[in-house]
LUMNU-421088 format. One record per residue (C-alpha): residue in three letters; chain; z, x, y negated. Coordinates in nm, 2 decimals, m for minus. Layout:
! LUMNU-421088
r; c; z; x; y
ALA; A; Z; X; Y
...
END
This chain:
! LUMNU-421088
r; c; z; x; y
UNK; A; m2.13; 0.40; 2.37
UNK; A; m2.07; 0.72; 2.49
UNK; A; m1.72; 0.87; 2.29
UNK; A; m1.77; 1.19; 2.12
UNK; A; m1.52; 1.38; 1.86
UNK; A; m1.67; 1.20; 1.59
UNK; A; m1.66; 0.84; 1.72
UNK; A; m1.27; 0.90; 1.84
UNK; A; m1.21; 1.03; 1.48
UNK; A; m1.40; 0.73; 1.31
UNK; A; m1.21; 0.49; 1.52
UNK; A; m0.87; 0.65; 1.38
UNK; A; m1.00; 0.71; 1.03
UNK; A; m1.04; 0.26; 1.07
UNK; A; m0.70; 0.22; 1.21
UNK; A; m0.52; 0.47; 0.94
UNK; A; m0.77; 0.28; 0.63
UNK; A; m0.64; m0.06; 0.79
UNK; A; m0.24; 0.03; 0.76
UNK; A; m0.31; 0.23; 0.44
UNK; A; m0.43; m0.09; 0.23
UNK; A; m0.16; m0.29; 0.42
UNK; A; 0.15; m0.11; 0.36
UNK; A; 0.30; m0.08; 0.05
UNK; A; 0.39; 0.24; m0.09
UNK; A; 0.72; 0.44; 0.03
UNK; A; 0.92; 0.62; m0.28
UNK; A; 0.77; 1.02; m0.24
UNK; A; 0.42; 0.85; m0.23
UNK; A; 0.52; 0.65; m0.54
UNK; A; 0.64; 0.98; m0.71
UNK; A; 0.34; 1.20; m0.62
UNK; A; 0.13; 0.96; m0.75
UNK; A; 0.29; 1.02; m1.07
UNK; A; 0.21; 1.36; m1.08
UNK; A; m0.15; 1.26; m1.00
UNK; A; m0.16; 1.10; m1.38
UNK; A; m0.08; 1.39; m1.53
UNK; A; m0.26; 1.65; m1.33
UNK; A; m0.11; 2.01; m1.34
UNK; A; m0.12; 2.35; m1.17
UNK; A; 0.23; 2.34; m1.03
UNK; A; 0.50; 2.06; m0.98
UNK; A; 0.88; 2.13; m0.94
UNK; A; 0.89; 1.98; m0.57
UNK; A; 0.56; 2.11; m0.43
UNK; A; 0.24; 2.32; m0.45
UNK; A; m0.03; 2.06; m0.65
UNK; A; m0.33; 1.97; m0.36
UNK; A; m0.13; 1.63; m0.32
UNK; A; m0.17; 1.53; m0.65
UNK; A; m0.56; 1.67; m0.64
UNK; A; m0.60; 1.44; m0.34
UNK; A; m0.44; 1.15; m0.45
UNK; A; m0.59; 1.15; m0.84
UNK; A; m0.95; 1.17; m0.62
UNK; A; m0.87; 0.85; m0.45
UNK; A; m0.71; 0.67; m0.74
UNK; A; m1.01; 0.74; m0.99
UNK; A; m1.20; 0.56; m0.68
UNK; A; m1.00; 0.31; m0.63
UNK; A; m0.68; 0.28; m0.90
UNK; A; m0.33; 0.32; m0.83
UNK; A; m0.38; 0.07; m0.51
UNK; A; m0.20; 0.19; m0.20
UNK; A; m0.58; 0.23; m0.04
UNK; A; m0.63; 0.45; m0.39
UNK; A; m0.36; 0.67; m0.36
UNK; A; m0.40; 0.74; 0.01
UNK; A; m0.74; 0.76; 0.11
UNK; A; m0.83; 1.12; 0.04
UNK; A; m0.52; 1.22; 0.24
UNK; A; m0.57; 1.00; 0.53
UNK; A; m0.95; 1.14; 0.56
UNK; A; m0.74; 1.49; 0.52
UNK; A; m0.53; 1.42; 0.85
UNK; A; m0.87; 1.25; 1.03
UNK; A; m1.10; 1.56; 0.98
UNK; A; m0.82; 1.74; 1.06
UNK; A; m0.86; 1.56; 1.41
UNK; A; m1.23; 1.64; 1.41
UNK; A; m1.17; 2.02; 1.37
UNK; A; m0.93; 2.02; 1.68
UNK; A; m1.22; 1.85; 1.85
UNK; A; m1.44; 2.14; 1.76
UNK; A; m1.24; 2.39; 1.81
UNK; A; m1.11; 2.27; 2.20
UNK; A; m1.50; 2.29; 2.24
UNK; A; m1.58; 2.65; 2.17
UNK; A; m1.30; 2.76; 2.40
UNK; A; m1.45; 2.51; 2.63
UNK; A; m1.81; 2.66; 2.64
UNK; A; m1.94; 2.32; 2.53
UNK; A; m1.74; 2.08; 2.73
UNK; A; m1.75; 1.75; 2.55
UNK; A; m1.50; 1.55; 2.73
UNK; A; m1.23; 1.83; 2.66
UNK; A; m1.32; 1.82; 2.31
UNK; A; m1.30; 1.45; 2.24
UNK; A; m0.96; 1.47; 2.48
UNK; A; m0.79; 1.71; 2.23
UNK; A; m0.93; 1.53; 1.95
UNK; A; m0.73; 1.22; 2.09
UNK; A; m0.44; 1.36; 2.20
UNK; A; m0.38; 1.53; 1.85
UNK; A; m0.39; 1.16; 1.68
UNK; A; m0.20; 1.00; 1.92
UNK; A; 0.07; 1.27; 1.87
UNK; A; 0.38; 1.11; 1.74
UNK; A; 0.40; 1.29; 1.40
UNK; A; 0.03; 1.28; 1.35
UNK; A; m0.04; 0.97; 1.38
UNK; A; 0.32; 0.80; 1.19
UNK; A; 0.20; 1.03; 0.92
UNK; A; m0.14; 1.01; 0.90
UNK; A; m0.22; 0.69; 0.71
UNK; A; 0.04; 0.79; 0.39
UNK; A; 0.00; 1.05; 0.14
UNK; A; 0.25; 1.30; 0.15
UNK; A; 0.14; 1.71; 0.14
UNK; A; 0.17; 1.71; 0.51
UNK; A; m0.17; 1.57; 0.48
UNK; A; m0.38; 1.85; 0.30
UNK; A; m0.16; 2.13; 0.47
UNK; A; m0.26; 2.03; 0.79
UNK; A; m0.60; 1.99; 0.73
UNK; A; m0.59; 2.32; 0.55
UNK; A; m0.40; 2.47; 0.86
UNK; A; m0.62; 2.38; 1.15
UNK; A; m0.98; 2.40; 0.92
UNK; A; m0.82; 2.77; 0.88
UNK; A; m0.81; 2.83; 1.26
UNK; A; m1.13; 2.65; 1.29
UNK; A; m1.27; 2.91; 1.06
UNK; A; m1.08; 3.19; 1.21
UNK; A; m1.19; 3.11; 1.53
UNK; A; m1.55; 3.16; 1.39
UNK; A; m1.48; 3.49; 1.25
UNK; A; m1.32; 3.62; 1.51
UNK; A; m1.63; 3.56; 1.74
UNK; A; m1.89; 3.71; 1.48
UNK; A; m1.96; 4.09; 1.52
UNK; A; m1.77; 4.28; 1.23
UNK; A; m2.12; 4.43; 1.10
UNK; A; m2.31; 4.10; 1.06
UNK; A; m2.27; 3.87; 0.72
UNK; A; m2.24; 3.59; 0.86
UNK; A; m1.85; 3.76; 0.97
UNK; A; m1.79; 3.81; 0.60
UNK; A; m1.88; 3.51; 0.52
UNK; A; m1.65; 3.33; 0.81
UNK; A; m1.36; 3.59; 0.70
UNK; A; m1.39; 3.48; 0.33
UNK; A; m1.39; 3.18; 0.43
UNK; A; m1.09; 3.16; 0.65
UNK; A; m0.88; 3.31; 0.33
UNK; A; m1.00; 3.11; 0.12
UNK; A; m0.90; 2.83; 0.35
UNK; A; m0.55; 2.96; 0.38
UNK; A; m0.53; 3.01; 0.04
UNK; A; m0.57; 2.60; m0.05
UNK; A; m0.28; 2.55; 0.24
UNK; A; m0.10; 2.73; 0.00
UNK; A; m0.16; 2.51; m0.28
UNK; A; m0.02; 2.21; m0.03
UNK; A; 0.29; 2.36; 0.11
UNK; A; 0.45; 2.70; 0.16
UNK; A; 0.46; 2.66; 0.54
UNK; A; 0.11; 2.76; 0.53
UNK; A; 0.20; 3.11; 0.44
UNK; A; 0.34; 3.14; 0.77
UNK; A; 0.01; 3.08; 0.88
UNK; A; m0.14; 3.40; 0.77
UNK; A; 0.18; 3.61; 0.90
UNK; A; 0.04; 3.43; 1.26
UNK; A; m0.29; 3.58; 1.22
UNK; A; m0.18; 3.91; 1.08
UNK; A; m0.01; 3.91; 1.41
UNK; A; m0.30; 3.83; 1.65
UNK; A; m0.46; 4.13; 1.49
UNK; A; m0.21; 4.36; 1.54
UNK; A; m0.07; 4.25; 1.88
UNK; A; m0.46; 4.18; 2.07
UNK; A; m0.67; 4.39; 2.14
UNK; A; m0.97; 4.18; 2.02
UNK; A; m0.74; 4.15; 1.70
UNK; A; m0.69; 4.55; 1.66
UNK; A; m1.13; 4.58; 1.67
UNK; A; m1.12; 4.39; 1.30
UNK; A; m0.83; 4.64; 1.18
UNK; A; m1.04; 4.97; 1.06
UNK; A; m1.29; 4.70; 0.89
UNK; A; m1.26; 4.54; 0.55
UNK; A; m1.28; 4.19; 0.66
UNK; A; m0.89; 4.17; 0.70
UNK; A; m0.85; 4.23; 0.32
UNK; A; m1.13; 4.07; 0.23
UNK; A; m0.97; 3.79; 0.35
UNK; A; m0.63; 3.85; 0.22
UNK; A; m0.81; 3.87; m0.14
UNK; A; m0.99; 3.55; m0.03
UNK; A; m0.66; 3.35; 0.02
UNK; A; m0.49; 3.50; m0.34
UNK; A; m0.77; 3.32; m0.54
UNK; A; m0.72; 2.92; m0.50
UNK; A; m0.32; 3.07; m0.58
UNK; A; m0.37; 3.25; m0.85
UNK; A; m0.30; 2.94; m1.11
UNK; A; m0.03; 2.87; m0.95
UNK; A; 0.13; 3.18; m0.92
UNK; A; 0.05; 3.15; m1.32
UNK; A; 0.23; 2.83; m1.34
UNK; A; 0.52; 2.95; m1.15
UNK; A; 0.51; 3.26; m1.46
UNK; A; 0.52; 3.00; m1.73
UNK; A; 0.80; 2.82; m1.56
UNK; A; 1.04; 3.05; m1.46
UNK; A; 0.97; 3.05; m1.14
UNK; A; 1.03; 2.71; m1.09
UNK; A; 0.87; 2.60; m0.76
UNK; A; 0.89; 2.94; m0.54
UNK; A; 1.26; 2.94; m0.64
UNK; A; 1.32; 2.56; m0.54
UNK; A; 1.12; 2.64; m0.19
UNK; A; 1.27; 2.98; m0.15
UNK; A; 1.57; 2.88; m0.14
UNK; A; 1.54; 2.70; 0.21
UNK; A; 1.52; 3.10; 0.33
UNK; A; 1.90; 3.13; 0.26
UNK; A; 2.15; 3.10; 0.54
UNK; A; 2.47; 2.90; 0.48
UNK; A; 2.67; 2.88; 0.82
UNK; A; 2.54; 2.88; 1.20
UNK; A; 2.55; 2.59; 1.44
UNK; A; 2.35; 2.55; 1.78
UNK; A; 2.33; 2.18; 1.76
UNK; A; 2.01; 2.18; 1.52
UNK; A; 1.88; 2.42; 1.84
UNK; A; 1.89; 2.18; 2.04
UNK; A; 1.73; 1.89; 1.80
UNK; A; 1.46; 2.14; 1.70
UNK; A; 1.37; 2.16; 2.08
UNK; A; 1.38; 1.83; 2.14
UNK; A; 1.15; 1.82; 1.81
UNK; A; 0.89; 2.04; 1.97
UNK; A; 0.90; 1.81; 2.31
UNK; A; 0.87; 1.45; 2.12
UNK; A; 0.64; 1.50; 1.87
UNK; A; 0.34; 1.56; 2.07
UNK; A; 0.46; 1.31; 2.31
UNK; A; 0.66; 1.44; 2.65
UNK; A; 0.34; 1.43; 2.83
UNK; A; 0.11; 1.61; 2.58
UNK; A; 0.38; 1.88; 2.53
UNK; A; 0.45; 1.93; 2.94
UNK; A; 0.06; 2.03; 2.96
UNK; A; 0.05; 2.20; 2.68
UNK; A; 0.34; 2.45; 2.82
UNK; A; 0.18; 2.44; 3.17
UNK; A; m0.15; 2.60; 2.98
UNK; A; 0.04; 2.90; 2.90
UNK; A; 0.11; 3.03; 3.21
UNK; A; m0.28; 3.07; 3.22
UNK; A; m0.39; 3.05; 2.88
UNK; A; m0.76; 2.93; 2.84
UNK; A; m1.03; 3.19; 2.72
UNK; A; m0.94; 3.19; 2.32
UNK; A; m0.67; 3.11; 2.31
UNK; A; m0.45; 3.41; 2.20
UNK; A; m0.58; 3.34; 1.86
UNK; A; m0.45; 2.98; 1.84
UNK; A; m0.11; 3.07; 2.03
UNK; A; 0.00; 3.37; 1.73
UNK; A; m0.12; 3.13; 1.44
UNK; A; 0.23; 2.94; 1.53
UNK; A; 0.46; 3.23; 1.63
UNK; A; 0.56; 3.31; 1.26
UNK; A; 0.62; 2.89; 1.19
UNK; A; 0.82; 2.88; 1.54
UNK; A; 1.07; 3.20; 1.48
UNK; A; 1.10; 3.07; 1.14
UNK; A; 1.21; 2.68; 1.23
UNK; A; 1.45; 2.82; 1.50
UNK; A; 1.61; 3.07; 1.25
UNK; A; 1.64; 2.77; 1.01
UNK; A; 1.79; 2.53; 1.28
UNK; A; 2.05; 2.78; 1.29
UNK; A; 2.21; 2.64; 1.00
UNK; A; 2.03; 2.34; 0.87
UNK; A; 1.80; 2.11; 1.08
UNK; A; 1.42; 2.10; 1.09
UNK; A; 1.29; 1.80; 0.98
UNK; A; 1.02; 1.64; 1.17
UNK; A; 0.71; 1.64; 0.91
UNK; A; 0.75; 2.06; 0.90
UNK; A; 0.62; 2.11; 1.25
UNK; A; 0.29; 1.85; 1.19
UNK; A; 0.05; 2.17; 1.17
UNK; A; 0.19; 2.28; 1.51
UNK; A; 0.04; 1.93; 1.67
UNK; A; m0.33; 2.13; 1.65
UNK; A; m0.23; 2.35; 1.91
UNK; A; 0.00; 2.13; 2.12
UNK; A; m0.35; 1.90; 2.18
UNK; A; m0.59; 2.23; 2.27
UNK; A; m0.36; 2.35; 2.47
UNK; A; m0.24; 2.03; 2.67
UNK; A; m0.62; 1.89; 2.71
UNK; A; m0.68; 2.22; 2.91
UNK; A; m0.36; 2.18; 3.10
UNK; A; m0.47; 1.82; 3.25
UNK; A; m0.83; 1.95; 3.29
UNK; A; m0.63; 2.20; 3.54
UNK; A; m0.41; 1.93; 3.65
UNK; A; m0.41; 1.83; 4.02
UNK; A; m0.55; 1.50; 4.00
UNK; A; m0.68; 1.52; 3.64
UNK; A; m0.78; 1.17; 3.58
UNK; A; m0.48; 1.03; 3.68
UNK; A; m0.32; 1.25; 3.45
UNK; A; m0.49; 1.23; 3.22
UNK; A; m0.43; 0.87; 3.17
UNK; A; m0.07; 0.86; 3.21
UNK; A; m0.03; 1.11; 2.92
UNK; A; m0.26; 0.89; 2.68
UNK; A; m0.11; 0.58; 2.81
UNK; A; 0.25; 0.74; 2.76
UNK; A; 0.11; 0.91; 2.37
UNK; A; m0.08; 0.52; 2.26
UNK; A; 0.23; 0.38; 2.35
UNK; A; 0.47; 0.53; 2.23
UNK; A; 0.29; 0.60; 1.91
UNK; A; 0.14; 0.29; 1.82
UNK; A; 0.47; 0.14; 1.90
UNK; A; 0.69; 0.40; 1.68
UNK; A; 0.47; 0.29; 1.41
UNK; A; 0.48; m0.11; 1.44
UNK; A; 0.83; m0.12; 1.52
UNK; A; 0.91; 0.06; 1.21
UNK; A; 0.66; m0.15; 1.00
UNK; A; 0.72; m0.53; 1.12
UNK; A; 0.67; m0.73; 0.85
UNK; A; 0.96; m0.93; 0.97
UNK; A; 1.27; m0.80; 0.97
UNK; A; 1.39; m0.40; 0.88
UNK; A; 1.54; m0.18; 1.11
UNK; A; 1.89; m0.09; 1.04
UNK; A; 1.99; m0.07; 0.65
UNK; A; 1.88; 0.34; 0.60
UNK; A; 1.70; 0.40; 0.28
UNK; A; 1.42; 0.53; 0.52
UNK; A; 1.06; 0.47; 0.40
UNK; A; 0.96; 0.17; 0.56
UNK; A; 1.28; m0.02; 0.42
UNK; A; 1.17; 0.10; 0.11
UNK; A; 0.87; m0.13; 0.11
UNK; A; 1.08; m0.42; 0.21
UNK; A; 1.25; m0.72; m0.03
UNK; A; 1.07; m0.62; m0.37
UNK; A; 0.97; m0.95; m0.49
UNK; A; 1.29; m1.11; m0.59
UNK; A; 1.44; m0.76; m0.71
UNK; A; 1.11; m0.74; m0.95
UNK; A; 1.19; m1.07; m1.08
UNK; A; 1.52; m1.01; m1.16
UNK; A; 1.48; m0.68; m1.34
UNK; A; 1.17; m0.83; m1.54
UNK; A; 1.38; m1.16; m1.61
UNK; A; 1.65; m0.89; m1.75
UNK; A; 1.41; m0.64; m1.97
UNK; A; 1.26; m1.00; m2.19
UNK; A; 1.63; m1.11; m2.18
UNK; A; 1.77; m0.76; m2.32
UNK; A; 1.43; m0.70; m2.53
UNK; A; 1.41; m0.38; m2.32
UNK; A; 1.11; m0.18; m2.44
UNK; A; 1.10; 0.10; m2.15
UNK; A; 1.28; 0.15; m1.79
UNK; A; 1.54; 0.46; m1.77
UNK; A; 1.55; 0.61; m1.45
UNK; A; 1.81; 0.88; m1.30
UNK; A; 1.63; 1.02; m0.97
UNK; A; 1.27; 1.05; m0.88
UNK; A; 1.23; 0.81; m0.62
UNK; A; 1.32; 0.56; m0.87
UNK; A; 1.09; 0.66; m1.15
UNK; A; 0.77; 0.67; m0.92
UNK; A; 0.83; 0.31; m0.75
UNK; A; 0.95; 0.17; m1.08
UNK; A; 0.65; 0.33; m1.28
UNK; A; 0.40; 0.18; m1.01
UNK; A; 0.58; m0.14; m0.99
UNK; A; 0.58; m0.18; m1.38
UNK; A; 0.27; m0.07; m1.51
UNK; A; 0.32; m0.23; m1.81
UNK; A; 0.64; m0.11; m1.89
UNK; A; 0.72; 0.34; m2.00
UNK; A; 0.91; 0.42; m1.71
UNK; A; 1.09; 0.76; m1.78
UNK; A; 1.34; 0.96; m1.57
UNK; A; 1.69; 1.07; m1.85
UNK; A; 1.79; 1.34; m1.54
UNK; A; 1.63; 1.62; m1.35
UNK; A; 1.41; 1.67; m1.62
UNK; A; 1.31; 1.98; m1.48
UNK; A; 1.10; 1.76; m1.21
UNK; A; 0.90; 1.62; m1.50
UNK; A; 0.75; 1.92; m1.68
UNK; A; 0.39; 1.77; m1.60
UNK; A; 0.41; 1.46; m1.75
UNK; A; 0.35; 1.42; m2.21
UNK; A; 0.69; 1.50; m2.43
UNK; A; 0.92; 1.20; m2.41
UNK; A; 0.79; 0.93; m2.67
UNK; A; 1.03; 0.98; m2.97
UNK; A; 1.04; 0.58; m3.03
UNK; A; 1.24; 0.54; m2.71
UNK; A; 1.52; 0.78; m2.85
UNK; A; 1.66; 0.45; m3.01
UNK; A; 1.49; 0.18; m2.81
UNK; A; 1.66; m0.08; m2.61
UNK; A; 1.64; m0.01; m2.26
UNK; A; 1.71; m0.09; m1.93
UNK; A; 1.84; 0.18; m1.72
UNK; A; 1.79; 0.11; m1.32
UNK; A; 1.99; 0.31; m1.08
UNK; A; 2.10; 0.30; m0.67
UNK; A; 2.45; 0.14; m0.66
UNK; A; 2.70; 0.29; m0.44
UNK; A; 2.90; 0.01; m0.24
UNK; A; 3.29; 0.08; m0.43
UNK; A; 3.08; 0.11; m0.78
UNK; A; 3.04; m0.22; m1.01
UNK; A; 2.92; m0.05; m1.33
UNK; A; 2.71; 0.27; m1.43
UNK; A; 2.93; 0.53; m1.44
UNK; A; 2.62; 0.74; m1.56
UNK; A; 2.53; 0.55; m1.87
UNK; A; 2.76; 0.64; m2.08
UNK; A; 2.69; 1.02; m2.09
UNK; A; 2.33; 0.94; m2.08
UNK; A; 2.34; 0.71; m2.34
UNK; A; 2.48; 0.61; m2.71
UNK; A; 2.53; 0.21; m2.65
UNK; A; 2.55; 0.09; m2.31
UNK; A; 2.61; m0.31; m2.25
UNK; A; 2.70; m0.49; m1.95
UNK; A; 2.60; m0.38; m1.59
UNK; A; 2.40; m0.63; m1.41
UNK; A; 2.35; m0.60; m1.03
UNK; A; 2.05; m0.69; m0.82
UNK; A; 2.01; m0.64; m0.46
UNK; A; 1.77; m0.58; m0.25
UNK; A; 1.74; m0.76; 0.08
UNK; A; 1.50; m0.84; 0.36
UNK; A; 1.59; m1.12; 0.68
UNK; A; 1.92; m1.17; 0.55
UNK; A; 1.99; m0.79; 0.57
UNK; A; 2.10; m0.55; 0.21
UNK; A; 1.84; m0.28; 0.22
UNK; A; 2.01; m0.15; m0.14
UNK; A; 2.22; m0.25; m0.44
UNK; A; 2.08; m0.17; m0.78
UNK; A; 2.27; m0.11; m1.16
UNK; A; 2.07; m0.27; m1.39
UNK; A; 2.19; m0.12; m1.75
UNK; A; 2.09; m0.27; m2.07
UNK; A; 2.13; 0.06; m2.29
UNK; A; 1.99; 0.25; m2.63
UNK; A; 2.03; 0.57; m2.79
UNK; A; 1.96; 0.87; m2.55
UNK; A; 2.13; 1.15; m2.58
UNK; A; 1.97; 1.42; m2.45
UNK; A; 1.90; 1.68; m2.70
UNK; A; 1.59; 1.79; m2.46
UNK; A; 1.46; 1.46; m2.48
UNK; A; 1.55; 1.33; m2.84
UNK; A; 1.63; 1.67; m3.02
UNK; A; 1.84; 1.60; m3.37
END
């Protein structure tokens, strides 16, 4: 069978479905999937379209790990599909360039780690490249035809739900303000109203959230704004952000990719100013805090374009071309089943795969301690407790007694747990052997109990297990 954008893209979609129902659920997807039972227009940690995404899948499917990410893996695979499309317009048509990019982009290192779990870097990317995709259109319609309104609409609107996934995709529409401004091709769409049109576009699917955010005190733009704030200067997050752009395509992908630029393919302008707002922005940041990996994923769209044209230029294109997917499938695929071997972990970091590891005797223990204790509910003191625990315990009210402000979405606190008994389940540090938190959370705290969490003889993490009653918290239990 002949491979086309949308075979290569059904053959990840099966591979991304296949580790999805495998692996079981890190903590953030745990905690997001919280938020999807009690829908909302804001959360405290992030813009909703997660939650949107994830309640889709799990009103398909339950609260299964296939459930809660299915929508977002088919979010990162047509993601893939709209690379695909775009590499062939600049092409003229070319269908092997196309269904190059297409797999170049999944077998990017971020992409494809990423791409079968359900985190917002899932409908932000999609939102990010389906906006160029849509950009791309517009920008190739004459300005005096409806069919450019319509393309220009639809490119705010586009960037509009990026918004509602995370707030890196406002530097998304700073990238195309750019192109218009700094290209000539850019400056012919100035004088017309299909710029604002656009802009106005992109305010809509924000609006409720920018009501939320009202209602709340500003809650989430505060929380995200205040990554903008400088706190020191140091050139060794430079040099990791670098080395960030080089790896996460692959070495290979990202050495053709540069090599494009010298001549940039027919179209490209467009693509290349999307991501000069996001790349200024990470190297101001890695000035004084690092850039973590995930923030650069909607970068990986024009890494692929760019790189597939490089090796179609490349002196001895065939060869190249499959040393640079042989170097991406391997390194890649590898990342990913080093990382989740259902044997043994690696190292003893509280990184996500470990945090599927070792459950089933830690389960027993805590649920041979709550019918021991009579413990009606689970207390929790951090979120990445309160989403595993409340998917883990379906049976039992699993309710977080600090950071309440990260829990605004869910029902008031049930007033029959103010007195209770409980159990209250927290990380142990290593020189700890008791709670040190119960007792300013609570009015009668018993006996700590610890359970640890291991995997192949190795601790992956020690847990306080606190039989308590009688919370304290006026916001929860007011007198």
């Amino acid at each position: 069978m002949r491979l086309s954008v949308f075979t290569v893209s059904l053959a990840f979609l099966a591979v991304h479905l296949a580790i999805a129902a495998w692996v079981p659920l890190f903590d953030d997807e745990a905690y997001y999937a919280l938020w999807a039972r009690d829908l909302a227009l804001g959360y405290y940690d992030h813009p909703p379209m997660i939650a949107y995404m994830i309640r889709m899948g799990t009103d398909l499917f339950g609260e299964s790990a296939l459930g809660i990410r299915l929508f977002p893996v088919i979010g990162f695979v047509a993601s893939g599909y709209l690379v695909g499309e775009m590499a062939r317009r600049m092409s003229g048509g070319a269908v092997g360039l196309a269904v190059l990019a297409t797999t170049l982009y999944n077998l990017g290192l971020l992409v494809f780690a990423l791409g079968s779990f359900a985190t917002p870097d899932a409908p932000s990317t999609l939102f990010w490249v389906a906006a160029l995709w849509a950009a791309i259109r517009a920008t190739n319609t004459p300005p005096d035809t409806r069919s450019a309104t319509l393309w220009w609409v639809c490119t705010g609107l586009l960037i509009g739900f990026g918004g509602l996934s995370k707030f890196t995709n406002a530097f998304l529409a700073f990238g195309l303000l750019a192109y218009l401004i700094a290209t000539p091709k850019g400056r012919a769409y100035l004088p017309t109203r299909l710029p604002w049109m656009a802009v106005a576009a992109a305010m809509l699917p924000l609006l409720p959230y920018l009501v939320w955010n009202l209602q709340h005190d500003w809650l989430g733009l505060e929380r995200q704004g205040a990554r903008l704030v400088a706190s020191g200067f140091s050139i060794r997050y430079l040099g990791e952000y670098a080395a960030l752009l080089l790896l996460a395509p692959t070495p290979l992908v990202a050495w053709f990719a540069f090599r494009a630029l010298k001549a940039p393919p027919e179209g490209s302008a467009l693509l290349v100013w999307s991501a000069v707002p996001l790349l200024l922005y990470f190297a101001y940041h890695a000035t004084h805090a690092p850039v973590q990996a995930n923030w650069i994923v909607p970068l990986q769209a024009l890494f692929a374009i760019l790189a597939a044209f490089g090796l179609a230029r490349a002196q001895s294109p065939r060869l190249w071309t499959k040393a640079t997917l042989a170097v991406a499938l391997s390194m890649s695929v590898g990342l990913v089943a080093t990382a989740l071997n259902p044997v043994a972990p690696i190292g003893t970091a509280d990184n996500p795969p470990n945090q599927t590891r070792g459950w089933s005797a830690t389960q027993d223990a805590i649920t041979e301690l709550l019918e021991e204790k009579g413990a009606t509910w689970i207390a929790t003191t951090d979120y990445a407790r309160t989403g595993s625990l409340a998917l883990r315990f379906p049976q039992v009210r699993v309710w977080s007694v600090a950071q309440l402000q990260r829990y605004g979405f869910r029902v008031a606190f049930p007033t029959e747990l103010c007195t209770a008994p409980g159990l209250l389940i927290e990380r142990a540090r290593r020189s700890e052997t008791t709670s040190e938190t119960a007792p300013s959370l609570f009015e009668t705290v018993e006996a700590t109990h610890e359970a640890i969490r291991t995997q192949a003889g190795v601790t992956l993490m020690r847990y306080h297990l606190t039989p308590v009653s009688g919370v304290k918290s006026p916001d929860l239990c007011p007198n």
